[in-house]
mmCIF file of the N, C-alpha and C atoms, coordinates in Angstrom:
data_MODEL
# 
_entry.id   MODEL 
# 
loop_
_atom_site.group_PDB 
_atom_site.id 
_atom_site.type_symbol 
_atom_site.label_atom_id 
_atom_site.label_alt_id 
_atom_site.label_comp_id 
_atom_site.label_asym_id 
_atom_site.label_entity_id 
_atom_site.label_seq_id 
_atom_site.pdbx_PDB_ins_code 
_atom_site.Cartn_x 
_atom_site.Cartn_y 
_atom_site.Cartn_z 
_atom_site.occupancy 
_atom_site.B_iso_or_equiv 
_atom_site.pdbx_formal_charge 
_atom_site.auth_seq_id 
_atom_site.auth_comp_id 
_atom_site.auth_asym_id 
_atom_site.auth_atom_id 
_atom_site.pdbx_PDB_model_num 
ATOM 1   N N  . UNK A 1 1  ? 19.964 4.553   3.064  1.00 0.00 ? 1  UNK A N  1 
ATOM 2   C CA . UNK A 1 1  ? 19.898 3.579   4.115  1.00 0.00 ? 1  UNK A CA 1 
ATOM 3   C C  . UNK A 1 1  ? 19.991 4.311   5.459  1.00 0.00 ? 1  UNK A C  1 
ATOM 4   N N  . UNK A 1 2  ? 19.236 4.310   6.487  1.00 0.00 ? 2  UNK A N  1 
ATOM 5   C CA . UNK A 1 2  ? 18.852 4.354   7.636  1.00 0.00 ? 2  UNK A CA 1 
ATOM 6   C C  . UNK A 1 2  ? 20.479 3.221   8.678  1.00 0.00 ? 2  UNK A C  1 
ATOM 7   N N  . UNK A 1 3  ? 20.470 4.202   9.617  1.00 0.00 ? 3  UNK A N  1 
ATOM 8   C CA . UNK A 1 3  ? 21.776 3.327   10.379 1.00 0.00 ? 3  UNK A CA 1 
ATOM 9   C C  . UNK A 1 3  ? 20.979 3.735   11.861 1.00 0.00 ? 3  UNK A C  1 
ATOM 10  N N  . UNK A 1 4  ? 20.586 2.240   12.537 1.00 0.00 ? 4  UNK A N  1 
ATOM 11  C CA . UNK A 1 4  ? 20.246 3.070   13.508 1.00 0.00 ? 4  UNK A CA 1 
ATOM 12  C C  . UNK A 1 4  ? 20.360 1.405   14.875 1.00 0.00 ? 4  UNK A C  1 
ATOM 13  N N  . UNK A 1 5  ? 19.880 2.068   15.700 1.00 0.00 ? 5  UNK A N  1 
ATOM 14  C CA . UNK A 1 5  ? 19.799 0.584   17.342 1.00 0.00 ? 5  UNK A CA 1 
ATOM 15  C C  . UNK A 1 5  ? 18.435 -0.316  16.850 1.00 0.00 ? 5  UNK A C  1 
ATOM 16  N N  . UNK A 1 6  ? 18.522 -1.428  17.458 1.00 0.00 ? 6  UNK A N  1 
ATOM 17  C CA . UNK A 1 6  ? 17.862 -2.556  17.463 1.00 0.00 ? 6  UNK A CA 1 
ATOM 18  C C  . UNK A 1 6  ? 16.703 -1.476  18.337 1.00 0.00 ? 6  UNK A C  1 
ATOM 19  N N  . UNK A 1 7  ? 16.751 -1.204  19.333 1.00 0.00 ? 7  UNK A N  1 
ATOM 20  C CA . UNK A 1 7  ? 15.375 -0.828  20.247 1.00 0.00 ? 7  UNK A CA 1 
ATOM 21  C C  . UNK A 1 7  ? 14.933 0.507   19.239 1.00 0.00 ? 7  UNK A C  1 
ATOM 22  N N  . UNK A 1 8  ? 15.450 1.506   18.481 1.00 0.00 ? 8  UNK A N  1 
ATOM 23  C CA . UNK A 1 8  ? 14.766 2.196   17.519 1.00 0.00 ? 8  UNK A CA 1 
ATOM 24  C C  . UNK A 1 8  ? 14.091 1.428   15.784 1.00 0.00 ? 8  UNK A C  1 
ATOM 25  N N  . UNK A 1 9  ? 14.999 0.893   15.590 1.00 0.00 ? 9  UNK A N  1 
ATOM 26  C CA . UNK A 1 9  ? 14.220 -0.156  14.499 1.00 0.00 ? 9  UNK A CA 1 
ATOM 27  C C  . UNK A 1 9  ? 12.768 -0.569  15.268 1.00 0.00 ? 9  UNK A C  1 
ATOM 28  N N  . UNK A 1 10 ? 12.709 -1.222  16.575 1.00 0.00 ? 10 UNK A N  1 
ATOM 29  C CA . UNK A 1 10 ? 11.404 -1.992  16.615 1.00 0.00 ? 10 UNK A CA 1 
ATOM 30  C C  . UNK A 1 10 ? 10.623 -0.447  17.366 1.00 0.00 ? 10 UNK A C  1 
ATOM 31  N N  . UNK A 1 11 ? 10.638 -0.036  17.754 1.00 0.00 ? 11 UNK A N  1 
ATOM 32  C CA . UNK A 1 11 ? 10.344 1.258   18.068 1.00 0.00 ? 11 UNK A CA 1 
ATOM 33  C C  . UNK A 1 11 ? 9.396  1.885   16.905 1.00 0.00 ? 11 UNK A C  1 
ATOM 34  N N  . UNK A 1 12 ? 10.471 2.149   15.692 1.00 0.00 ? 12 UNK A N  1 
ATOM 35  C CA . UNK A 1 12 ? 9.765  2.652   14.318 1.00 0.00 ? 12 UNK A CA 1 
ATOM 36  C C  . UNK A 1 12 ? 8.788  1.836   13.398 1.00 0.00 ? 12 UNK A C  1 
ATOM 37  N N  . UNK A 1 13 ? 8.798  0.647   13.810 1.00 0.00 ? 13 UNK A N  1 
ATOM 38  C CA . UNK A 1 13 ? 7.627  -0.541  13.375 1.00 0.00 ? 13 UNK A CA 1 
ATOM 39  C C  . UNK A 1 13 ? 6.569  -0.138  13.867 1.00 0.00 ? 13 UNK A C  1 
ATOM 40  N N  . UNK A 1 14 ? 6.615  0.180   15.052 1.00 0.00 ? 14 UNK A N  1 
ATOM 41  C CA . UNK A 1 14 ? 4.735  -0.109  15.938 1.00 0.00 ? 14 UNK A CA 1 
ATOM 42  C C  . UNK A 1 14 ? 4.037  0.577   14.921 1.00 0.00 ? 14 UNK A C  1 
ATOM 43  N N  . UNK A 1 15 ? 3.940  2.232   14.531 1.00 0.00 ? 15 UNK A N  1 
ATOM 44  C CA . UNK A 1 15 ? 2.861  2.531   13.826 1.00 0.00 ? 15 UNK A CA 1 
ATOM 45  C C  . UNK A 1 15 ? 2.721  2.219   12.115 1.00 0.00 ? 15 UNK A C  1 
ATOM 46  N N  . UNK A 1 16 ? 3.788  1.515   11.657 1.00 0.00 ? 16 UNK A N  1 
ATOM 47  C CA . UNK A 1 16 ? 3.834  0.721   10.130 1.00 0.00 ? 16 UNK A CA 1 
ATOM 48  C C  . UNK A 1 16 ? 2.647  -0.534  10.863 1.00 0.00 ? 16 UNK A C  1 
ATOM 49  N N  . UNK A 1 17 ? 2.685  -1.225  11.690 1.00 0.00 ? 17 UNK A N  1 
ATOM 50  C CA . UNK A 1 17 ? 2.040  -1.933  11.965 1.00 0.00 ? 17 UNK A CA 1 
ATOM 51  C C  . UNK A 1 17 ? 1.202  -2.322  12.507 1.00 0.00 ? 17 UNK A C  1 
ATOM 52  N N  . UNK A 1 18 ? 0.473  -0.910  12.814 1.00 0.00 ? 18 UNK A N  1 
ATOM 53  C CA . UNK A 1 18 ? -0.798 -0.471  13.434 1.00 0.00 ? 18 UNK A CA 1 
ATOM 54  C C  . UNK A 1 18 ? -1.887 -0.319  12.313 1.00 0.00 ? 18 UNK A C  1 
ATOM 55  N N  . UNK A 1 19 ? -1.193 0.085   11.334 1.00 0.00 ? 19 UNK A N  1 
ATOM 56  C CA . UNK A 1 19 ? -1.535 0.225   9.768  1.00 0.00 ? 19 UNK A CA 1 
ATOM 57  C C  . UNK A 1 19 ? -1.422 -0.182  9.034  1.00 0.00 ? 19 UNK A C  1 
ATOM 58  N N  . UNK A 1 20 ? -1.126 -1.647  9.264  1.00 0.00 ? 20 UNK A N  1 
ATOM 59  C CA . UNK A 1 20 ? -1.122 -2.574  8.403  1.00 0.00 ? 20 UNK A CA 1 
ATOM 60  C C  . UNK A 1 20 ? -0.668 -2.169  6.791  1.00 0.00 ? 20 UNK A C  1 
ATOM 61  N N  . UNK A 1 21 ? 0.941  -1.563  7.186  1.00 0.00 ? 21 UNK A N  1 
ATOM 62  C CA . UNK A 1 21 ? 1.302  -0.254  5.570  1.00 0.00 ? 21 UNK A CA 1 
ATOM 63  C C  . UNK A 1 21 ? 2.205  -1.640  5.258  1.00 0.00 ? 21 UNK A C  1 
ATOM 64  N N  . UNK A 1 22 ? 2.911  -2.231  5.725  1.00 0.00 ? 22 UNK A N  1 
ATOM 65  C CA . UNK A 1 22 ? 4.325  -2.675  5.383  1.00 0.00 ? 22 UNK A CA 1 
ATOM 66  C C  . UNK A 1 22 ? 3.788  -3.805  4.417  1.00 0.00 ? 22 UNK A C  1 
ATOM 67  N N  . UNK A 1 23 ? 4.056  -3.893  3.130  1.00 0.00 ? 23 UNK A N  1 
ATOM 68  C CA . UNK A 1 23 ? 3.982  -4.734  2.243  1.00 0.00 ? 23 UNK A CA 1 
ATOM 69  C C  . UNK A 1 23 ? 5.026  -5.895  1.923  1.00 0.00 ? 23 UNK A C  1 
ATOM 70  N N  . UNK A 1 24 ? 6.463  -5.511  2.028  1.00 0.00 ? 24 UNK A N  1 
ATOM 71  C CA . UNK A 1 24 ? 7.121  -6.768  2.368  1.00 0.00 ? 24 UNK A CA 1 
ATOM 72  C C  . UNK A 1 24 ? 8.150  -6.525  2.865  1.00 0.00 ? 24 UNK A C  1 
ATOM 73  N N  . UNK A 1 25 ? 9.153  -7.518  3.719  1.00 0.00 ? 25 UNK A N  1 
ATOM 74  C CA . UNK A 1 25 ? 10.035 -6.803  4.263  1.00 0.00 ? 25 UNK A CA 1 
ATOM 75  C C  . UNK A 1 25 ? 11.433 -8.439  3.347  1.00 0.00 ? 25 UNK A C  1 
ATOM 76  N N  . UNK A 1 26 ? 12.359 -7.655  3.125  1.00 0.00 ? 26 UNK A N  1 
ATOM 77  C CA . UNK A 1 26 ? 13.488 -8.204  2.568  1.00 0.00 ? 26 UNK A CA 1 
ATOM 78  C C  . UNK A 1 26 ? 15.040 -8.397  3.457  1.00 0.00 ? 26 UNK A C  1 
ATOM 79  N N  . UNK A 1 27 ? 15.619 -9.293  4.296  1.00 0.00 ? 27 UNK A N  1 
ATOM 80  C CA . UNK A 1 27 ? 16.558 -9.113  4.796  1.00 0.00 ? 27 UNK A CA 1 
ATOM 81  C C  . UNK A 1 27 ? 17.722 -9.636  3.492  1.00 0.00 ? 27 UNK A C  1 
ATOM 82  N N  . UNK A 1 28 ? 18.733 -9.111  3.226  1.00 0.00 ? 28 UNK A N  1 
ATOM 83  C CA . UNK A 1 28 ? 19.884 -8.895  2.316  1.00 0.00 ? 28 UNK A CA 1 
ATOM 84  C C  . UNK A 1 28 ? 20.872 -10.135 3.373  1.00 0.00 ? 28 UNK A C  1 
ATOM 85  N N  . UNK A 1 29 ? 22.346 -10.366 2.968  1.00 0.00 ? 29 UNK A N  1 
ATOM 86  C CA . UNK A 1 29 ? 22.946 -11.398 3.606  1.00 0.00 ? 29 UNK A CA 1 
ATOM 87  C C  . UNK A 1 29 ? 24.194 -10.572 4.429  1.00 0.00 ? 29 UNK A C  1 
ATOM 88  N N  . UNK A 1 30 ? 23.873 -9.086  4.256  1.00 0.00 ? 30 UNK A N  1 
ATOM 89  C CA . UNK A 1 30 ? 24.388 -8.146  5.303  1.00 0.00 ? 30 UNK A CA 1 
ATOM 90  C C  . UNK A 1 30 ? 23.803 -8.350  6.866  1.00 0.00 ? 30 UNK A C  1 
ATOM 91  N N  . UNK A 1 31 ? 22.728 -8.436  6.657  1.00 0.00 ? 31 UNK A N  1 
ATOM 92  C CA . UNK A 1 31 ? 21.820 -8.073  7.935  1.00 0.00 ? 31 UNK A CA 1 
ATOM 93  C C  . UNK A 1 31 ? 21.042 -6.826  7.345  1.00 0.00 ? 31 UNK A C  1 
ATOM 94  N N  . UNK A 1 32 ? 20.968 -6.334  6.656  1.00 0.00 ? 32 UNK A N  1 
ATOM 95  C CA . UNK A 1 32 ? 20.311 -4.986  6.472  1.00 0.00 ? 32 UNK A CA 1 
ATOM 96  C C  . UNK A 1 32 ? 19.032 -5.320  5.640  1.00 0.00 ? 32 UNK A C  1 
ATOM 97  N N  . UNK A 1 33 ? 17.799 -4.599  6.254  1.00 0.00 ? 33 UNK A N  1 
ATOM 98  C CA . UNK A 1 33 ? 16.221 -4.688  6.193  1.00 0.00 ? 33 UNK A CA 1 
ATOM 99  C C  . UNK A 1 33 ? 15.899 -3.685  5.506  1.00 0.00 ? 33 UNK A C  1 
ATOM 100 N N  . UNK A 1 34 ? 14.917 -4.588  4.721  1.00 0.00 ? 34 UNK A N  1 
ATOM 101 C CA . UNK A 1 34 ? 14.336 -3.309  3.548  1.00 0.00 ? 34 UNK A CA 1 
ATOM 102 C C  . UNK A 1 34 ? 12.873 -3.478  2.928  1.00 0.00 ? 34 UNK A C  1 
ATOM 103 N N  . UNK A 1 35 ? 12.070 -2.590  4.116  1.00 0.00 ? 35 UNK A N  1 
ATOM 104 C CA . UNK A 1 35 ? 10.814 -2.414  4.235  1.00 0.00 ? 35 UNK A CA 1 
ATOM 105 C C  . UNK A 1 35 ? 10.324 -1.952  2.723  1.00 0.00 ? 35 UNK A C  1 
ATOM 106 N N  . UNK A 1 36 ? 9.301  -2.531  1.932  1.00 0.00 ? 36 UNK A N  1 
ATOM 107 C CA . UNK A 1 36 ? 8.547  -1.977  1.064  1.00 0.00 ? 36 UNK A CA 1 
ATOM 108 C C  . UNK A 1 36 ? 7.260  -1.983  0.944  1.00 0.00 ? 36 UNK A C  1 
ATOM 109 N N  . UNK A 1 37 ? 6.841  -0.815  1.334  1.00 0.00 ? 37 UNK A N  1 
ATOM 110 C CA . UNK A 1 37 ? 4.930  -0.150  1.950  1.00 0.00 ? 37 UNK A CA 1 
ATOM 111 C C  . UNK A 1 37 ? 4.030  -0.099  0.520  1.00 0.00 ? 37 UNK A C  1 
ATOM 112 N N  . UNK A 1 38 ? 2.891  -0.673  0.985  1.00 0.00 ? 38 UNK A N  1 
ATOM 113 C CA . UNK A 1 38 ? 1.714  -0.873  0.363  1.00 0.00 ? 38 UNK A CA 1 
ATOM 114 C C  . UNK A 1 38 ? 1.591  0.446   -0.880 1.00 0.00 ? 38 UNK A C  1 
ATOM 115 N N  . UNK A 1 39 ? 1.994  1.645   -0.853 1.00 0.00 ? 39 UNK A N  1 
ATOM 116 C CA . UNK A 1 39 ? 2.176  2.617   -1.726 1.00 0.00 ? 39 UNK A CA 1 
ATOM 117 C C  . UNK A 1 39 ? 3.577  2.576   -2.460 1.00 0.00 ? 39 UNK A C  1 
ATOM 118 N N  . UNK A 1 40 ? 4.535  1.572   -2.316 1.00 0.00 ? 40 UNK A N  1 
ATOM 119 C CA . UNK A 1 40 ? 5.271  1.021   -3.394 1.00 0.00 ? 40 UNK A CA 1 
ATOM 120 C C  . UNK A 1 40 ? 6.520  1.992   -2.492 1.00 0.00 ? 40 UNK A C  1 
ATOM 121 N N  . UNK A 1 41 ? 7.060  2.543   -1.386 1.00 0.00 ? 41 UNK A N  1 
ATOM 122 C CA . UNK A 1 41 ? 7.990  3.161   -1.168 1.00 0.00 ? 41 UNK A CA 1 
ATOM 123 C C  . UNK A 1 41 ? 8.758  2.023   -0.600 1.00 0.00 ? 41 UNK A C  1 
ATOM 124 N N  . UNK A 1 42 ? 10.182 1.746   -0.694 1.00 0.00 ? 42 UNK A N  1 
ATOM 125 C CA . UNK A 1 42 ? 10.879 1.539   0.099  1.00 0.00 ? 42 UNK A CA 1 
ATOM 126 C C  . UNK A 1 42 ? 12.137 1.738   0.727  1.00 0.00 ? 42 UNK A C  1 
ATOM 127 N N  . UNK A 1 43 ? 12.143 1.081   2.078  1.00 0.00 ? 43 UNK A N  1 
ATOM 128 C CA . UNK A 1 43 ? 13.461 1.933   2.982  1.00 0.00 ? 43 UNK A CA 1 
ATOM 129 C C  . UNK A 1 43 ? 14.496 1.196   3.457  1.00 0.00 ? 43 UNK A C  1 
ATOM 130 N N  . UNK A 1 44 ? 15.471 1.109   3.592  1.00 0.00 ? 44 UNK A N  1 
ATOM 131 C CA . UNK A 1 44 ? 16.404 0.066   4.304  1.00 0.00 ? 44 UNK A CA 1 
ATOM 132 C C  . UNK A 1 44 ? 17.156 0.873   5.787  1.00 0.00 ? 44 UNK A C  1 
ATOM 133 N N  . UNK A 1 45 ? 17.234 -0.416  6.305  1.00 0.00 ? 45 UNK A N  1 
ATOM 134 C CA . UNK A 1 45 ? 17.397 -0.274  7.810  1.00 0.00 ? 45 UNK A CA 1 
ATOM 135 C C  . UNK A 1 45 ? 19.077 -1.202  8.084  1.00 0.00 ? 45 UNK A C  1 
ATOM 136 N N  . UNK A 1 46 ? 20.184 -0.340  8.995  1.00 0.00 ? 46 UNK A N  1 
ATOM 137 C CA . UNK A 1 46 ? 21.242 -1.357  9.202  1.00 0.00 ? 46 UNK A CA 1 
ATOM 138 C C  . UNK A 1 46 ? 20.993 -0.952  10.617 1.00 0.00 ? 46 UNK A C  1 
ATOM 139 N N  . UNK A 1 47 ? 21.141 -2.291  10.927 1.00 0.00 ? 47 UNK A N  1 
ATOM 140 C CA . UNK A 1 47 ? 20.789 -2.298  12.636 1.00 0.00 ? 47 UNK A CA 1 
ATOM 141 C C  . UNK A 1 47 ? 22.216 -2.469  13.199 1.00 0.00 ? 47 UNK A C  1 
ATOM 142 N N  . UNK A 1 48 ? 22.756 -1.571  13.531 1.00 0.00 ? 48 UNK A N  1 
ATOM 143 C CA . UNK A 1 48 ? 24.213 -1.478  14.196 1.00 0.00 ? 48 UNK A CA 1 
ATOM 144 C C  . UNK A 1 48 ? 24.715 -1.944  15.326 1.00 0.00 ? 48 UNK A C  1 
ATOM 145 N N  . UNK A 1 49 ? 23.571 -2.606  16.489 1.00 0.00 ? 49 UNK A N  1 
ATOM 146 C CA . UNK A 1 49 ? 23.812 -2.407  17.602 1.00 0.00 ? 49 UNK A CA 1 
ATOM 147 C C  . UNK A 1 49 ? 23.955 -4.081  17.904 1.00 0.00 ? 49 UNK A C  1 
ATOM 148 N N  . UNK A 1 50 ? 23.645 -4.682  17.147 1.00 0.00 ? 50 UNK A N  1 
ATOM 149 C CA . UNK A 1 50 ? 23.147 -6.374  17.129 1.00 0.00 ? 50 UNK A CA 1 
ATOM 150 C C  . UNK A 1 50 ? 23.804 -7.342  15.987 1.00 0.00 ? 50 UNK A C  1 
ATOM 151 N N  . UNK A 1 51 ? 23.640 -8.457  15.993 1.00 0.00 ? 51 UNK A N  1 
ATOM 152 C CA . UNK A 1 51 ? 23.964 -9.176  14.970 1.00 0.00 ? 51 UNK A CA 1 
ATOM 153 C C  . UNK A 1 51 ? 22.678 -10.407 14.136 1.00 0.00 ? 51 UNK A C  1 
ATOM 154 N N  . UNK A 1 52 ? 23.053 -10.439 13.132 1.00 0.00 ? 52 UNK A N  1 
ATOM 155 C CA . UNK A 1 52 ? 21.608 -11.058 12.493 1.00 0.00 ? 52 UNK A CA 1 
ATOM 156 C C  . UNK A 1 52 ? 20.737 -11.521 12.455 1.00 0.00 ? 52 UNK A C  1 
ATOM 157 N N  . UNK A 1 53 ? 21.192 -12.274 13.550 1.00 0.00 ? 53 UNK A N  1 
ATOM 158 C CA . UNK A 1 53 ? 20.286 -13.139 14.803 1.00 0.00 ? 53 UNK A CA 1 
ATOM 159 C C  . UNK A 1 53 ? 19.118 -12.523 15.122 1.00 0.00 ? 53 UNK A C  1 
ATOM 160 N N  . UNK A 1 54 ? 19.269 -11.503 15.562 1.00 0.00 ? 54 UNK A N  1 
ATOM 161 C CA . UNK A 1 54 ? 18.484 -11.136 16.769 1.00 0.00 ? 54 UNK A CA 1 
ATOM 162 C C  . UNK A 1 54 ? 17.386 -10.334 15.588 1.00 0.00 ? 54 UNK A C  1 
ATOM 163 N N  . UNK A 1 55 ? 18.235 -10.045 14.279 1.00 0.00 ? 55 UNK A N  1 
ATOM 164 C CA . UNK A 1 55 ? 17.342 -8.954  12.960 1.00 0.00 ? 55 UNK A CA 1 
ATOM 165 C C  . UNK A 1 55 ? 16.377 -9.872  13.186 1.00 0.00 ? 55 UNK A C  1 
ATOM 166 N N  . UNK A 1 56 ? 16.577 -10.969 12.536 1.00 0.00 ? 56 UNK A N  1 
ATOM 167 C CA . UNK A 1 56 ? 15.881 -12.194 11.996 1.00 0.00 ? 56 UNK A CA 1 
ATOM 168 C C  . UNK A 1 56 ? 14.814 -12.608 13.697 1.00 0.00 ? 56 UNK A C  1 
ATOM 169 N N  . UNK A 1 57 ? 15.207 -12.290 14.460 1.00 0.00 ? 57 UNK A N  1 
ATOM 170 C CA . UNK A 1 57 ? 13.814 -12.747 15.448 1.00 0.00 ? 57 UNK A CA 1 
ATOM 171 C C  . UNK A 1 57 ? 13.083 -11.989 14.988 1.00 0.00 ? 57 UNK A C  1 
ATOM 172 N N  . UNK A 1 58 ? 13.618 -10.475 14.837 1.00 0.00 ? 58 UNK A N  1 
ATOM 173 C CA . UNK A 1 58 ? 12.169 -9.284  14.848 1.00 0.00 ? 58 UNK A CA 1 
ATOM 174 C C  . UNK A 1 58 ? 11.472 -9.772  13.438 1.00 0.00 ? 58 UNK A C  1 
ATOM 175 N N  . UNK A 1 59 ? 12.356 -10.229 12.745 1.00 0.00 ? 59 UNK A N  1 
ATOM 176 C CA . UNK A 1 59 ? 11.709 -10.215 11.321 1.00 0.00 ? 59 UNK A CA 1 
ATOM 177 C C  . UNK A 1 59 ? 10.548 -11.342 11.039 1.00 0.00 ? 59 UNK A C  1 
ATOM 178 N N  . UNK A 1 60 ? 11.109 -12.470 12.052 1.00 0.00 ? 60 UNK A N  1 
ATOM 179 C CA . UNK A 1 60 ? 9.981  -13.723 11.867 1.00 0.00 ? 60 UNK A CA 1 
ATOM 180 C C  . UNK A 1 60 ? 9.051  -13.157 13.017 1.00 0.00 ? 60 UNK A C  1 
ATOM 181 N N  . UNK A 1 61 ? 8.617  -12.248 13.710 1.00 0.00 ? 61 UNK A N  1 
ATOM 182 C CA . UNK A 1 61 ? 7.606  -12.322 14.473 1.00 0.00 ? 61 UNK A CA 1 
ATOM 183 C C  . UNK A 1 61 ? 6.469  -11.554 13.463 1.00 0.00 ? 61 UNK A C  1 
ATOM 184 N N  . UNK A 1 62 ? 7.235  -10.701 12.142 1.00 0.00 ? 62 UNK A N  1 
ATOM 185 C CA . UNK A 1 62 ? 7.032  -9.607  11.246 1.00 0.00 ? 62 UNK A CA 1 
ATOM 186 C C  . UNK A 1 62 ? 5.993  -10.677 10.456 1.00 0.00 ? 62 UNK A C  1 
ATOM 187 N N  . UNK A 1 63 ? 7.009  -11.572 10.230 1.00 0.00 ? 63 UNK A N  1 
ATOM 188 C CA . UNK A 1 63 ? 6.460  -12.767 9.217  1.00 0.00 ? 63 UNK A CA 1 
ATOM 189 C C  . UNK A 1 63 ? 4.938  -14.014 10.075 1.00 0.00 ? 63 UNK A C  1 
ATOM 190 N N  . UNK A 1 64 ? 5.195  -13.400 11.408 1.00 0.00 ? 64 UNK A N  1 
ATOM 191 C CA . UNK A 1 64 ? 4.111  -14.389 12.241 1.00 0.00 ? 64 UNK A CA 1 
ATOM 192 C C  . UNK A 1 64 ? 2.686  -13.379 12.174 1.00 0.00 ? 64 UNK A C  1 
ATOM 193 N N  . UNK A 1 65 ? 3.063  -12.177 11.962 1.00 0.00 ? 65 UNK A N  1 
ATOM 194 C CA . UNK A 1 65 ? 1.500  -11.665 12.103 1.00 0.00 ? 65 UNK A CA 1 
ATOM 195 C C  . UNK A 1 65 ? 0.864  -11.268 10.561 1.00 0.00 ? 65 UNK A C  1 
ATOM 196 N N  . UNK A 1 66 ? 1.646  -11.968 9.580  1.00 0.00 ? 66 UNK A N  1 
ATOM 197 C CA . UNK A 1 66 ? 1.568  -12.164 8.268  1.00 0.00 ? 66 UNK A CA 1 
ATOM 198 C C  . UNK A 1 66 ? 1.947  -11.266 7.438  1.00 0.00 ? 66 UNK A C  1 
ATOM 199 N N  . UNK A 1 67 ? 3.012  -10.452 7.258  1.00 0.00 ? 67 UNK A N  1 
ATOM 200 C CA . UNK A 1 67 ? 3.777  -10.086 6.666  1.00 0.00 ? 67 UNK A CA 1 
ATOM 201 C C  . UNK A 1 67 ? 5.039  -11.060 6.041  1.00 0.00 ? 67 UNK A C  1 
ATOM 202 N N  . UNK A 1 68 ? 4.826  -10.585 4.599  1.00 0.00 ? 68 UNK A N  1 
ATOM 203 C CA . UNK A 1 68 ? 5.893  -11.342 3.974  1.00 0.00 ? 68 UNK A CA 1 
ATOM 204 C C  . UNK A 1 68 ? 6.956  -11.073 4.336  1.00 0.00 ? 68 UNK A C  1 
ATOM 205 N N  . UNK A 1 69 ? 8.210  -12.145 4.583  1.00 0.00 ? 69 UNK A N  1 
ATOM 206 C CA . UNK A 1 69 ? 9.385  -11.941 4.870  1.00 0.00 ? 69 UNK A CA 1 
ATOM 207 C C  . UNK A 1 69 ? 10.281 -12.922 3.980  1.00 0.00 ? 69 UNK A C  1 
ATOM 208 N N  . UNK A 1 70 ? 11.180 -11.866 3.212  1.00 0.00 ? 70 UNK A N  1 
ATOM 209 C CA . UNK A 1 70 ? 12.607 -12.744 2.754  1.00 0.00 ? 70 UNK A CA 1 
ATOM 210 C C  . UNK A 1 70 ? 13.682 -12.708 2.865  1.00 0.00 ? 70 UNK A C  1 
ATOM 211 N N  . UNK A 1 71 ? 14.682 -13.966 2.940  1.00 0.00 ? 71 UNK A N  1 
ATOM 212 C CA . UNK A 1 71 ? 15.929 -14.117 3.420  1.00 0.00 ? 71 UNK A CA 1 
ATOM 213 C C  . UNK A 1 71 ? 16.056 -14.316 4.866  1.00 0.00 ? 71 UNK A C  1 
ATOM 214 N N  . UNK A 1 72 ? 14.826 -15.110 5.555  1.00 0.00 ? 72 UNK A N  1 
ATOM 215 C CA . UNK A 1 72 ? 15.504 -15.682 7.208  1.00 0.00 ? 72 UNK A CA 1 
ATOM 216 C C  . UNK A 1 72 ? 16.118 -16.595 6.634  1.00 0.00 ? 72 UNK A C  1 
ATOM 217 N N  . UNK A 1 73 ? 16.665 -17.340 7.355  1.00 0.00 ? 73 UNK A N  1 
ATOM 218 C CA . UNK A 1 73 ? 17.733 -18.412 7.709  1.00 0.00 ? 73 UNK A CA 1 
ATOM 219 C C  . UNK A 1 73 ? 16.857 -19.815 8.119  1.00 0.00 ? 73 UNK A C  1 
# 
């Protein structure tokens, strides 16, 4: 698991999503995100700097440009 800031999490998205790699993304009832890419790898993310809230905006905008998303609220 990856421990890192809210502005590096969305930071490390742009080129997953330039490339349309990210196959689904999973939020847990921690807050912690767990990207799994079109070649079957996946990674988890704890966003330290924020609270779930704010995971879950990035995650439904994830889910607005059609990426699957599970566990918003």
């Amino acid at each position: 698991m990856k421990k890192c800031s809210l502005d590096h999490f969305t930071d490390s998205l742009k080129p997953w999503l330039d490339q349309q790699y990210i196959h689904r993304v999973v939020i847990n009832t921690r807050g912690q995100v767990t990207f799994t890419f079109r070649d079957g790898i996946s990674d988890t993310y704890e966003i330290t700097d924020c609270g779930r809230h704010q995971v879950e905006k990035v995650c439904r905008d994830l889910a607005e440009s059609g990426i699957a998303v599970e566990g918003l609220c």
